[in-house]
N, C-alpha and C positions, 0 to 999 in steps of 0.2 A: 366451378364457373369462375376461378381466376378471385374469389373475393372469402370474406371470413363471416357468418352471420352473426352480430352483436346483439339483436333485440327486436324488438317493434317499438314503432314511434308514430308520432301523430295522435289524433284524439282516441280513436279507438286503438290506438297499440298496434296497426297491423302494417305500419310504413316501416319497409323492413331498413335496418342501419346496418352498414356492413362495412368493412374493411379493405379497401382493394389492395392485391396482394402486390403487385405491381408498386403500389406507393406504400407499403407498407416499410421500404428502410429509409423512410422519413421521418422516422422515431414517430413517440409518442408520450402520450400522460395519462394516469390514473390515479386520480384524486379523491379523496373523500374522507371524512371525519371513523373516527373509530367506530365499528361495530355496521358501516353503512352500508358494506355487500364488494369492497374493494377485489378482497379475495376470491370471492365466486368472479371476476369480472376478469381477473390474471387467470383463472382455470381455466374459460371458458374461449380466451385469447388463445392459450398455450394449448388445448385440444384444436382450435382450428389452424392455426400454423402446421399442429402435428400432424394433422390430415392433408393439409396439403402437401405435405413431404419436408417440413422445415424443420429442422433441426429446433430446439429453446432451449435456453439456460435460463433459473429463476431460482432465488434464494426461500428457502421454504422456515420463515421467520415462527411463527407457530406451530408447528407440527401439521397445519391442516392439509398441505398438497400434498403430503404422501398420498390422500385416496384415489391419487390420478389412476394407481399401478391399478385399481381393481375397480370393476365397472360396478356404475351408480343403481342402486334400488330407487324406481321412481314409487312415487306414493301422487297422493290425489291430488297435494297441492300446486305438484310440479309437473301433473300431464296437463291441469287446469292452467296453468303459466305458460306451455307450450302449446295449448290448443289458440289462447289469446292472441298471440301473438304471429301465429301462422307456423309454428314449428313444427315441419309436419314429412316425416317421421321422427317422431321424439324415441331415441335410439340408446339403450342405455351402453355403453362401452368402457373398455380396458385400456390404458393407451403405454408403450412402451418405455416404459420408467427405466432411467439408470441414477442410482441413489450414490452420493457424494458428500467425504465430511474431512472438514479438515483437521479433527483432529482423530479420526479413522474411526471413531466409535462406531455411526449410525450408517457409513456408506464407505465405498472406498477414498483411501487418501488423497486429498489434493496436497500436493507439492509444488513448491516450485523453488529456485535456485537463488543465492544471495545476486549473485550476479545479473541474472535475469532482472529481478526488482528492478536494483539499480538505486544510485545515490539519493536519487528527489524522491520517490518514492519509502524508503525506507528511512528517510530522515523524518517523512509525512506520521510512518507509525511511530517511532519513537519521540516524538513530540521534541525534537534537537532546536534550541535555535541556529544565529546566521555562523557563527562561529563554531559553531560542533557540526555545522555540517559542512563547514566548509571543511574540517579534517575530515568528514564519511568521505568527500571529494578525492581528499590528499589519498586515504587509504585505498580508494579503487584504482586510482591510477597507478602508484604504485603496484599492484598488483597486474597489474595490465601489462608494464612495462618488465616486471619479472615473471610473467609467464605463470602467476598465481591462481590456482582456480580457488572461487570464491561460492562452498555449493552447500553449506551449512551457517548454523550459528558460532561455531566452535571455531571455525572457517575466519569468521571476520571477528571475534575475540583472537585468536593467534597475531590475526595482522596488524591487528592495532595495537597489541603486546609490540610488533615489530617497529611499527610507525613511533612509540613512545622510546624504543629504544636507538630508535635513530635520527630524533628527532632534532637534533643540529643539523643535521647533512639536510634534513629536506626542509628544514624552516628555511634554508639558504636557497634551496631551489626553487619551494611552493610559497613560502609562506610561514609565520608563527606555529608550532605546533605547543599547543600548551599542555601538560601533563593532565591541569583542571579537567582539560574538553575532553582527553582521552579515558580521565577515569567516572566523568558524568555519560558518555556515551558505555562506557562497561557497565553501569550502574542501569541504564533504562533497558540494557541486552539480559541483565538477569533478572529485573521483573517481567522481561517478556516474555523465555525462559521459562520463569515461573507459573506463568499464564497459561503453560501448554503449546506455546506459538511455538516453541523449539522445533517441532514433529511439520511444522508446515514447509521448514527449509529444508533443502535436500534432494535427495532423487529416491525413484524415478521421478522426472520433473514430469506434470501434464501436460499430454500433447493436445494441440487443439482439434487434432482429428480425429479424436475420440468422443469430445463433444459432436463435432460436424458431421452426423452421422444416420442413416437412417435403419429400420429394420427389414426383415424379410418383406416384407408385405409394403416396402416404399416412404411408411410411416416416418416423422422425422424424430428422435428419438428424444425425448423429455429429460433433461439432465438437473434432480432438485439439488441441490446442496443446504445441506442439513444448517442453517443456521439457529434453534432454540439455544443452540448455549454458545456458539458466535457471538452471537447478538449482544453479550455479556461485554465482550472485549469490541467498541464499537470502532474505534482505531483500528485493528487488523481486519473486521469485517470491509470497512468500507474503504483499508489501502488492498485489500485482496482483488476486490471488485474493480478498483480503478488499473490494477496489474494485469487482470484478464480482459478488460476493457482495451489496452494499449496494446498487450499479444496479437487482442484481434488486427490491432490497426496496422503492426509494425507485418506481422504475415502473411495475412489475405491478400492475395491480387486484386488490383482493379479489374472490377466487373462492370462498372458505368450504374445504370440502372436495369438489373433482370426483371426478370418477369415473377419473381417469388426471391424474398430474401435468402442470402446462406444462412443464417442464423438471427433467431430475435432473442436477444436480451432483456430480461427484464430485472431494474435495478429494484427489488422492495428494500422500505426505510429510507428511501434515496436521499432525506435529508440529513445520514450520515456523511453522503460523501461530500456535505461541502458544511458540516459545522466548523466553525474555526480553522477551514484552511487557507493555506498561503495562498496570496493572488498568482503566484506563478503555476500554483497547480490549477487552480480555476480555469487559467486559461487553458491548460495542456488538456481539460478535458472537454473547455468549449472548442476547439482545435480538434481534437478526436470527434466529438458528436456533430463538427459540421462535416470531416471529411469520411468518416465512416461510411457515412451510406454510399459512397459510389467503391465500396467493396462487397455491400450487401448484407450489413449487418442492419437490422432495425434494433434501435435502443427504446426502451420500454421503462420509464421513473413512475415511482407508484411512490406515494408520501400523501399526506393528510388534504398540505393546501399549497395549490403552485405557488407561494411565495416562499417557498422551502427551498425553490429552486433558482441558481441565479437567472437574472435575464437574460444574460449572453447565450446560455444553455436552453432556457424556455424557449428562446425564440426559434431554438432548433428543432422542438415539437409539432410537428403538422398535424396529427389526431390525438384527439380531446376527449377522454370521460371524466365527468365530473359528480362523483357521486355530492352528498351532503354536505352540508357545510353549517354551521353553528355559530349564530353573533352573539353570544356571551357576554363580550367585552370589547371596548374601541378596537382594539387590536384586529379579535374575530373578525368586525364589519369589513374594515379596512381590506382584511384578506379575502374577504365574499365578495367587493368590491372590484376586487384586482381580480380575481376567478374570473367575474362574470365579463371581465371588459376582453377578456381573451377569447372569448366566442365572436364569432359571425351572425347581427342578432335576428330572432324571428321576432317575427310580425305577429305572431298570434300569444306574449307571453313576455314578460319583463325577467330576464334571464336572470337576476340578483334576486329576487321572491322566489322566483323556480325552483333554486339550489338550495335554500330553506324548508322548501315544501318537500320535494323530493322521498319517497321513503326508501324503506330497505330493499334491495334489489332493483331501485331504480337510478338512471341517470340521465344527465344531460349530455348527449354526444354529437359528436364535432367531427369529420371524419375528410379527408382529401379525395375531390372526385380525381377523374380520370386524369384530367388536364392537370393536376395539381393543386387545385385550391382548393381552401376549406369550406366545408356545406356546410349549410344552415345548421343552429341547434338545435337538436328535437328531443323532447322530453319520451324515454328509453326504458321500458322496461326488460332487462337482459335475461338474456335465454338461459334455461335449467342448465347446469353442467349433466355430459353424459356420462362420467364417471364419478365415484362415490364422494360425497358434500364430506371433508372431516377427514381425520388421520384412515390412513389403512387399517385394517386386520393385520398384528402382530403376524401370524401363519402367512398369510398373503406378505406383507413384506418380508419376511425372510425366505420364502420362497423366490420371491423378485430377486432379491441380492445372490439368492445362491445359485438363481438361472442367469446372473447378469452376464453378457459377454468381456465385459471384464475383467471378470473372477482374475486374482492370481496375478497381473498386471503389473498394480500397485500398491499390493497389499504389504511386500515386504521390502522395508527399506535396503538402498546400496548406498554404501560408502567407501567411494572412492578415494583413491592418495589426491589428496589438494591441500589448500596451503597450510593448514592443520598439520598435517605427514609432515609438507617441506620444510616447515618452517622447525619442526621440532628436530629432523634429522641436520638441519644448519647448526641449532644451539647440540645437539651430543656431538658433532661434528668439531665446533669450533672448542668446547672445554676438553674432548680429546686432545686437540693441538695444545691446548694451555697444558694440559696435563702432564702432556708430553714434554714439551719445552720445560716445564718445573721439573721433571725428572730427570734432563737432560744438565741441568745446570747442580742438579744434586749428585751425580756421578761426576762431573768434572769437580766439583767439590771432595767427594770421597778422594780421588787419583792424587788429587794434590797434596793431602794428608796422607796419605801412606806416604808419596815420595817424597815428603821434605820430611815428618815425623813434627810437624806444630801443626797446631790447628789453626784452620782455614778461617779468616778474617773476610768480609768481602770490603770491596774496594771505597764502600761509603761508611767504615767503620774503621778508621784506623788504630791500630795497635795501639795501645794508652807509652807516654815515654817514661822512662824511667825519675820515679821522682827526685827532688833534688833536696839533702838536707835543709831544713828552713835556716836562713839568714835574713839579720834582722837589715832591713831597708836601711841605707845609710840617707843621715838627714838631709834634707834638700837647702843649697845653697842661695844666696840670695843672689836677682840677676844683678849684672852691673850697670852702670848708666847707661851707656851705650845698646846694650842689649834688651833695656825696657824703652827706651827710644822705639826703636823700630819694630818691638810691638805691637805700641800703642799707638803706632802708624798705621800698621797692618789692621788692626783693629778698626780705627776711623774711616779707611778704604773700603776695608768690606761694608761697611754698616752703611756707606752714601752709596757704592752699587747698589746693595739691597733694598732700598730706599727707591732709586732710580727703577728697579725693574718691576717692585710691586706697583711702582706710579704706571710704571708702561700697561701693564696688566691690566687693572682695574680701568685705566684712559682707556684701554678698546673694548671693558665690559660697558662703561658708561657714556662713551664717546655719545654727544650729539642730544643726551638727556637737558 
């Protein structure tokens, strides 16, 4: 019917809240304190998108959306949940998983190219300031201009061996290139390196048509990416996501607005992507999340409490779940405050107590009708997921992975000649020539010594001359009048020039003091 079912709402729970599909690449929010039912509320999104044919990508922070791949055992609590609410047929289902990890343990590889990143981005994860990244600058362009491909780590360690070693020629073109920035940027490439990120750059790089993808049966295909031990490195996590976020933007055509999204994204932890970053990136993502949707991606932030999120970006949210929220501390209120003023309010319910009372598996939601605007908040209890609450069955996921249509793909790295190759075949290349020329100059060296029969001097050594019996200095004469006369003239002359030009000197250092 064109919409997604979220729950029941109203007093008895049976005012259905739902999702229209149509507005759904209007982004959205799911909010709520730890432990409140956030996750069942991403499952239950991510099964209705998938039914309607839309493709999802969602970062699976705990291991719990693996049970997407294997349909749910309901029990008494959850057909008594669905009978409540008017869920009816409560259906238990499988939904088509493709499992993804970057660093290949759990799913297959995600890759992607140094190049692709790109300078603002990767200055983002190595935490550079304005001046090392103003060389990550120097060092892409450079490579641009020499035809460098840039598709590993080792990749952009080469070049910046290069950049340092030619760094008078381009201080003169770009700018200062200091040795400091070039070996504080090598310094953050090998604890990244060390972190496992190494395995991320590379190829094959991820197409996005492998996420945008449906299965035999129409179904749109569930893409988790294994983040439990991401989540560790929250730097690569949440520049990975802002990488795949911009793919979307810089490839997809404008579609305007469809009738069902290409893809719905959903960022969990979303308050990674903007702890401590630059305002240039802030805005490059409030930039992507207001013009995304007219290509058809709906963005989907899940984080604690919308004040995680900036306003620029919030205000690009058009549907609202808000599960619990906890005032603790001024802080907490503060944020329960600013939650509840972002609702459209009802009449029947002070929406700041609400989000307080609220329990587990319940919310307060906010939803865009047809026209575009947001509907009243109605207090929501959300419907059972149809597939299993919690990680999968070991057997059952690696039966998943081994049926994936991607088997084989991306499983084994290539490594192509780039500027690693080039850059190594320039340096045996150019101590060849040195090698050469030294050898060159040691054979004309030999020739010369056979045919004179002395040995070869070169020209900034000259032959020592022959020395000369020592004789003793004859005593020095005294001058005559005349010749200490004009001395001591010579002497008084120089000393009023020198006089005369240190005054000139110092007059145009001090002039006007």
């Amino acid at each position: 019917m064109g919409e997604i079912f979220i729950g029941g709402g109203g007093p008895d729970h049976r005012a259905r809240q739902t999702l229209t599909l149509s507005r759904a690449n209007r982004h959205g929010l799911i909010a709520g304190a730890t432990g409140t039912g956030k996750t069942v509320t991403l499952q239950i999104m991510a099964e209705g998108f998938s039914n309607a044919g839309v493709p999802v990508f969602m970062a699976d922070v705990k291991g719990d959306l693996s049970g997407m791949a294997q349909e749910g055992a309901p029990n008494d609590r959850l057909r008594a949940r669905a009978e409540l609410i008017g869920l009816d047929p409560y259906t238990p289902q499988a939904f088509p998983v493709v499992f993804w990890d970057l660093f290949g343990e759990q799913g297959h590889p995600v890759r992607a190219t140094v190049s692709e990143m790109g300078p603002l981005l990767l200055s983002r994860l190595l935490e550079l300031n304005d001046t090392q990244e103003g060389v990550i600058n120097i060092a892409f362009r450079l490579a641009d201009e020499e035809g460098l491909l840039l598709l590993d780590l080792k990749d952009l360690q080469a070049l910046l061996r290069e950049v340092g070693a030619r760094a008078p020629e381009l201080s003169l073109r770009y700018g200062n290139v200091a040795s400091a920035s070039i070996g504080a940027i090598q310094r953050r490439l090998l604890v990244l390196e060390n972190q496992g990120a190494a395995s991320f750059f590379g190829e094959p790089a991820l197409r996005l048509s492998d996420l945008i993808a449906t299965d035999a049966a129409g179904r749109g295909r569930i893409n988790i990416l294994a983040a439990d031990k991401l989540i560790n490195s929250p730097r690569l996590y949440a520049t990975f996501l802002l990488w795949l976020m911009s793919e979307l933007f810089e490839e997809l055509p404008e579609v305007g607005d469809p009738d069902k999204p290409v893809i719905a994204f959903f960022f969990d932890e979303a308050h990674l992507l903007f702890n401590n970053a630059p305002r240039a990136l802030v805005e490059k993502v409030e930039q992507v999340a207001r013009l995304i949707r007219s290509k058809g991606v709906g963005l989907y932030f899940v984080t604690q409490s919308p004040t995680d999120i900036p306003d620029t970006v919030l205000g690009q949210l058009g549907s609202r779940i808000q599960h619990a929220l906890r005032a603790y501390t001024p802080k907490d209120a503060r944020a329960l405050r600013a939650a509840a003023e972002t609702f459209r309010p009802n009449p029947d319910f002070d929406t700041a107590t609400a989000i307080m009372e609220v329990g587990v598996g319940e919310a307060l939601v906010s939803t865009l009708g047809d026209k575009g605007a947001p509907g009243v908040v109605a207090r929501t209890l959300i419907r059972p997921p149809a597939s299993r609450l919690g990680p999968a069955d070991p057997a059952v996921r690696a039966a998943v992975f081994a049926a994936s249509p991607l088997r084989g793909v991306y499983d084994a790295a290539i490594d192509r000649d780039s500027a690693h190759e080039v850059l190594a075949r320039r340096g045996a290349q150019a101590a060849a020539e040195a090698a050469g020329a030294a050898e060159a100059d040691g054979e004309s060296d030999a020739r010369e010594t056979f045919s004179t029969g002395r040995r070869y001097r070169p020209a900034a050594e000259p032959a020592p001359a022959p020395r000369a019996p020592a004789r003793r200095a004859p005593a020095r004469r005294a001058d005559s009048a005349g010749e200490a006369f004009v001395k001591s003239l010579a002497r008084t002359l120089g000393s009023q020039a020198g006089r005369s030009l240190v005054r000139g000197v110092l007059g145009g250092l001090f002039r006007g003091r």
